[in-house]
VEXVEXSE-323836 format. One record per residue: x negated, y negated, z negated of N, C-alpha, C in turn. Coordinates in steps of 0.001 Angstrom, whole numbers, padded with zeros to 6 digits, always signed. Example, Ala and Ser with C-alpha at 12.3 -4.5 7.8 and 13.67 -1.06 7.14 Angstrom:
% VEXVEXSE-323836
-013190+005690-007800-012300+004500-007800-013200+003300-007800 -012850+002250-007080-013670+001060-007140-012900-000030-007870 
This chain:
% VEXVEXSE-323836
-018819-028916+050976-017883-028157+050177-016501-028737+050386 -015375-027698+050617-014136-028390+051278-013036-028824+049396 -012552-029439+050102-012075-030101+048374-010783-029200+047862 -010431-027803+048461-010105-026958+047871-011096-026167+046336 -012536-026065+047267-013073-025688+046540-013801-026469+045041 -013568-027777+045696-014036-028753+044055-012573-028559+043542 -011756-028225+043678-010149-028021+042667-010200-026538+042160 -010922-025855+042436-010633-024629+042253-012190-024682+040923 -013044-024780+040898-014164-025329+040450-013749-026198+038848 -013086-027304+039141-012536-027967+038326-011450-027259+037275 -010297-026519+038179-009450-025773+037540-010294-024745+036434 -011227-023905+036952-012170-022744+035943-012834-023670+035361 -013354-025163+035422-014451-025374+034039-013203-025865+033241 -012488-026237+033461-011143-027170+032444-010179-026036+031644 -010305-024578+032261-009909-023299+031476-010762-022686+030679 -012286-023530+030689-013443-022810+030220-012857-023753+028719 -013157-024935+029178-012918-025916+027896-011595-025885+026928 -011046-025952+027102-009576-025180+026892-009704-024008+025906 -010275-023372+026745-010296-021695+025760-011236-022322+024355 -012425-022882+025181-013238-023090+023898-012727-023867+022621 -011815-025006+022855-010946-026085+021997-010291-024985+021269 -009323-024108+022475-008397-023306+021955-008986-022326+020628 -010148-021627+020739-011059-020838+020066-011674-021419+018946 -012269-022771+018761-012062-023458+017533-011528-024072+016841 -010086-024391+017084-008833-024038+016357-008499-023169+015589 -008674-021904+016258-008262-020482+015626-009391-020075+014989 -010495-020173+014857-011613-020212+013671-011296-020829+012753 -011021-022158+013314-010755-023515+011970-009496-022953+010752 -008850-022496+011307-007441-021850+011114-007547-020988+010298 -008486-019831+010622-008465-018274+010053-010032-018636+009116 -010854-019715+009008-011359-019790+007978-011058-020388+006424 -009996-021143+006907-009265-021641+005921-008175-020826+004747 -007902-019522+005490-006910-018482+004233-008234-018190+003407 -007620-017761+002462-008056-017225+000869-008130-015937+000865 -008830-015023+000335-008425-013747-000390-007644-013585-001354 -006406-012585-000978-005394-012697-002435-006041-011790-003260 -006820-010604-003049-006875-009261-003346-006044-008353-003264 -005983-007007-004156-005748-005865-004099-003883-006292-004328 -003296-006196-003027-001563-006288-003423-001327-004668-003754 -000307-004303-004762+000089-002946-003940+001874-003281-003488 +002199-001919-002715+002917-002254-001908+003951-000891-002169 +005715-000961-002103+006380-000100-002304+006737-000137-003881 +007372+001081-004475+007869+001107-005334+006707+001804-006012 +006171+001578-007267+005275+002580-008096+005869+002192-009692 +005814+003561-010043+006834+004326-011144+005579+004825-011465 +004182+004937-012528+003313+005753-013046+004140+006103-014164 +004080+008233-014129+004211+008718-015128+002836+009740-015398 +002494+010172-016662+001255+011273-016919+002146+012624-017128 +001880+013449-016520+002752+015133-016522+001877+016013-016771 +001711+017020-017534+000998+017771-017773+001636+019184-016939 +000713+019988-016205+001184+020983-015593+000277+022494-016648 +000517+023454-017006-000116+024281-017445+000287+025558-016953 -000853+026345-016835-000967+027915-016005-001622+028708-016547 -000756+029672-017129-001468+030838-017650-001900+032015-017231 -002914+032675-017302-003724+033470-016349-004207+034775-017110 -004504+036220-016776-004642+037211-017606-005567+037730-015844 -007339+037828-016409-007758+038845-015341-008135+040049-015751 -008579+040422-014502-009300+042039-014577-010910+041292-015015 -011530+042821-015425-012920+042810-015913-013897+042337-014759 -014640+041305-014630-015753+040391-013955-014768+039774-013118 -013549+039457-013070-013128+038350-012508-013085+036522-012900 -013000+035968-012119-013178+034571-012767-011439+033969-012199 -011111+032342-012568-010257+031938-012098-010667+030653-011720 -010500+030980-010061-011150+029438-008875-009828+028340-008962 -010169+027505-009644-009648+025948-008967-010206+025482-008249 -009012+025468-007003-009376+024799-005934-009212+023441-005832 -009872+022574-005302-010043+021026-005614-009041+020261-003774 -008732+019523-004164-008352+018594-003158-008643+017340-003101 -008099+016525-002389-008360+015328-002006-008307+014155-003109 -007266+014444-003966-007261+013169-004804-007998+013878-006140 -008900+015039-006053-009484+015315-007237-010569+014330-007217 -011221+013952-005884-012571+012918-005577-012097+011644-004893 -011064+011123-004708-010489+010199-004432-010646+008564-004559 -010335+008807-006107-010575+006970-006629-011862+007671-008223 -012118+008273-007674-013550+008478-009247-015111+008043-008619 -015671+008464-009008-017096+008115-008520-017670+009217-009065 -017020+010172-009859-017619+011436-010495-016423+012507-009816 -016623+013604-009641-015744+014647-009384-015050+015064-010546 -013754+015730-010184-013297+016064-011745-013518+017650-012078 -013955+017604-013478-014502+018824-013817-013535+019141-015284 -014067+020176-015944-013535+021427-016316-013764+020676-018039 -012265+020175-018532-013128+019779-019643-012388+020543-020934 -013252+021165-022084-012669+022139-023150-011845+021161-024280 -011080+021976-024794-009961+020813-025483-009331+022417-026537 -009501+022268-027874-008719+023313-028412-006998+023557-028529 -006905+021934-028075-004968+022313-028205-004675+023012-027073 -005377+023277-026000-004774+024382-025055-004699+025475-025706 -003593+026744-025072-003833+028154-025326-005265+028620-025062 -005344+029598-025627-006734+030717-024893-005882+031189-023238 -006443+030910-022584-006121+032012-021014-005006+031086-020517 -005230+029821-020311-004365+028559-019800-005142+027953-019518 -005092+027047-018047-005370+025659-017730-004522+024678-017661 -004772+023167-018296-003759+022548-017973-004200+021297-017555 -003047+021020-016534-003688+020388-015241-003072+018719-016040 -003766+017833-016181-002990+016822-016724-003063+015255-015264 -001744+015116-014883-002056+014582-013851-000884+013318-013732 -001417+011968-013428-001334+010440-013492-001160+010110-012294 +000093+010096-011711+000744+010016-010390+002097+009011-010161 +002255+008334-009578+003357+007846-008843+005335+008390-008213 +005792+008460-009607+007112+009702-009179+007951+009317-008205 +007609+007919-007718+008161+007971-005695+007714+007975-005181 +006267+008002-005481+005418+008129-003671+004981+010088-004003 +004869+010597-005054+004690+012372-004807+005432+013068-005502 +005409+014196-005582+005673+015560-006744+004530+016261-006879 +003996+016694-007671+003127+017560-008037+003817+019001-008569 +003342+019692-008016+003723+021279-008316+002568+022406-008316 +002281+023366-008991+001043+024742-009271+001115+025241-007796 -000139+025812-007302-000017+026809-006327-001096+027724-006814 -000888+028937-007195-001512+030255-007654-001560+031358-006843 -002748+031949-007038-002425+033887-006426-001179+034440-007754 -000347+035104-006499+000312+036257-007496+000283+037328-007459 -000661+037981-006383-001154+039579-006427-002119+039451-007088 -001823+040382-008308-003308+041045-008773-004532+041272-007890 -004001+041926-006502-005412+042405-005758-006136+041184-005126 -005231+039995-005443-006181+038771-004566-007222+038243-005261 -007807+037403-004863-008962+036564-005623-007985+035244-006772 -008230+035038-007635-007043+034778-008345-007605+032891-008132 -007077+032216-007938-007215+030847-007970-005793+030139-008383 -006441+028458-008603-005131+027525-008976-005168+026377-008696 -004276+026100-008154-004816+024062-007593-003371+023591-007802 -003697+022289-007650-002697+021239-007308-001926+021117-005994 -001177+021166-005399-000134+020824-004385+000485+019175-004784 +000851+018487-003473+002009+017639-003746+002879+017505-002562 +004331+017489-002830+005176+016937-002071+005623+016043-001675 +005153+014753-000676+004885+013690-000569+006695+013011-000263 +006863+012433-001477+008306+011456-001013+008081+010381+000042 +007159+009314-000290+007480+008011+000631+007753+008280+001914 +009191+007004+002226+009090+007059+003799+008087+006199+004395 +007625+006545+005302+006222+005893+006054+006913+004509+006560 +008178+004722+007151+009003+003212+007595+008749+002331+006628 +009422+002694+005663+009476+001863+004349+008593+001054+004094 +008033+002129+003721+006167+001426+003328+005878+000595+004662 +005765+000697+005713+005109-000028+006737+005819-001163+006696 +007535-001294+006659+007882-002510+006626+007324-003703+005449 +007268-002679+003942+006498-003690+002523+005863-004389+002932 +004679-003389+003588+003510-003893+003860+003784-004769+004722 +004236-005186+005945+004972-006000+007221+005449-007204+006247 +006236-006883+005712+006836-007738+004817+006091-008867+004001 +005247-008169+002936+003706-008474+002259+002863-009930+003293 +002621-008804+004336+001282-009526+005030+002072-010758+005607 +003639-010845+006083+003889-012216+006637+003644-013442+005716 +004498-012523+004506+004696-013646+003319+003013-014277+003128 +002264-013242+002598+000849-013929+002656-000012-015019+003382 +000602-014757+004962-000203-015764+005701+000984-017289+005815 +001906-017016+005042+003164-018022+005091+002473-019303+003931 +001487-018474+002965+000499-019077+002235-000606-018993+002084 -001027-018992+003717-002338-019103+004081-003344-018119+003068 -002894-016842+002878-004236-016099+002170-003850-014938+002622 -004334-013940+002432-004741-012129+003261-005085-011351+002338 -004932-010232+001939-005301-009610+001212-005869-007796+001694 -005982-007466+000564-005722-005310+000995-004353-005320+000051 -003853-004120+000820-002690-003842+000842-002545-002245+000677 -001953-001951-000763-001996-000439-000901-001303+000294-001470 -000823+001610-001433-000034+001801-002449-000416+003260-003307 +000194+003007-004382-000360+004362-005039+000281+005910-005068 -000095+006806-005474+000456+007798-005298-000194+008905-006710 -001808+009179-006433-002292+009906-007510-003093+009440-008111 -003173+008454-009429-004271+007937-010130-005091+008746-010435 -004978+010069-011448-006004+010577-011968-005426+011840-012295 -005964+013081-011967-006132+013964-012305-007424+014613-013383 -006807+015616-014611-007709+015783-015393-007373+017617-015821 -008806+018350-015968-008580+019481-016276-009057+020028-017535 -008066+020399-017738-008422+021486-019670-008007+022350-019912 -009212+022992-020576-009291+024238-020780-009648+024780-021976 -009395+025629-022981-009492+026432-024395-011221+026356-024127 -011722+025683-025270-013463+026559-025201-013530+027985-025199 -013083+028631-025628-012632+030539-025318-012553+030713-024386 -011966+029974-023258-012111+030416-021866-012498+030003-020835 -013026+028867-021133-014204+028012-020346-014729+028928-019167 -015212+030093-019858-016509+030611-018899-015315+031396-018187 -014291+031102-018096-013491+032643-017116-013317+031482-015656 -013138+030412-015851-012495+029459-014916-013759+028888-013719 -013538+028411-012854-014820+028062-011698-014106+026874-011338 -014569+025699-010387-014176+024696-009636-014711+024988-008263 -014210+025000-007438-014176+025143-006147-015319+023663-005596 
């Protein structure tokens, strides 16, 4: 064997060892942070807003709420249809626990009579995505500056809740 090849030999087991030193370091290292837990991240402003919609149908019609994403979101139950007498008769009201810089919440309804008549939630999403990515950027340096890691999140729609007159319970559906 020409003694290029015992240097070349030598060079790959001494990069083998190396990596490996190098590699339990960075174990030693990254077993040592903490869990911080749940940071959140950005500006959160919780206000509760009540939205209400009043509705008049034709004979065997019903009124469909349509459900979205943050109706099943952070629950473990879906949100359903619950009777409450301080509503009007022939009103739903949408009572909803949201974040007033990261959304807007606004009604979206049929307004032809001849359509199928439904009602849901909409939102108009404020946060800038920069923003937030830098918090978070921001967040995660500071964290490992003290050796711990966390989740990192921010809020937008806590809880949505629906009510309805016992009188008109049976006119309304959930999607």
């Amino acid at each position: 064997m020409r003694n290029l090849h015992k240097a070349l030999i030598a060079v790959f087991c001494s990069g083998v060892f190396i990596t490996g030193i190098g590699t339990g370091f960075s174990f030693s290292e990254f077993s040592s942070f903490a869990y911080s837990g749940r940071t959140m991240i950005g500006d959160v402003k919780m206000t509760t807003e009540n939205l209400d919609y009043s509705f008049q149908l034709q004979e065997e019609q019903k009124l469909r709420i349509y459900g979205n994403y943050y109706f099943h979101r952070h629950s473990a139950d879906s949100t359903e249809i619950l009777p409450d007498e301080t509503v009007p008769e022939n009103t739903i009201r949408f009572q909803i626990t949201y974040n007033v810089k990261a959304v807007a919440p606004y009604l979206r309804y049929s307004d032809k009579e001849s359509d199928d008549p439904y009602v849901g939630i909409e939102f108009d999403y404020l946060l800038d995505d920069m923003e937030l990515f830098m918090a978070g950027k921001d967040q995660l340096l500071e964290d490992i500056k003290n050796r711990q890691i966390g989740s990192y999140d921010t809020v937008s729609v806590e809880r949505i809740r629906i009510f309805v007159n016992p009188a008109s319970i049976d006119l309304v559906t959930m999607d």
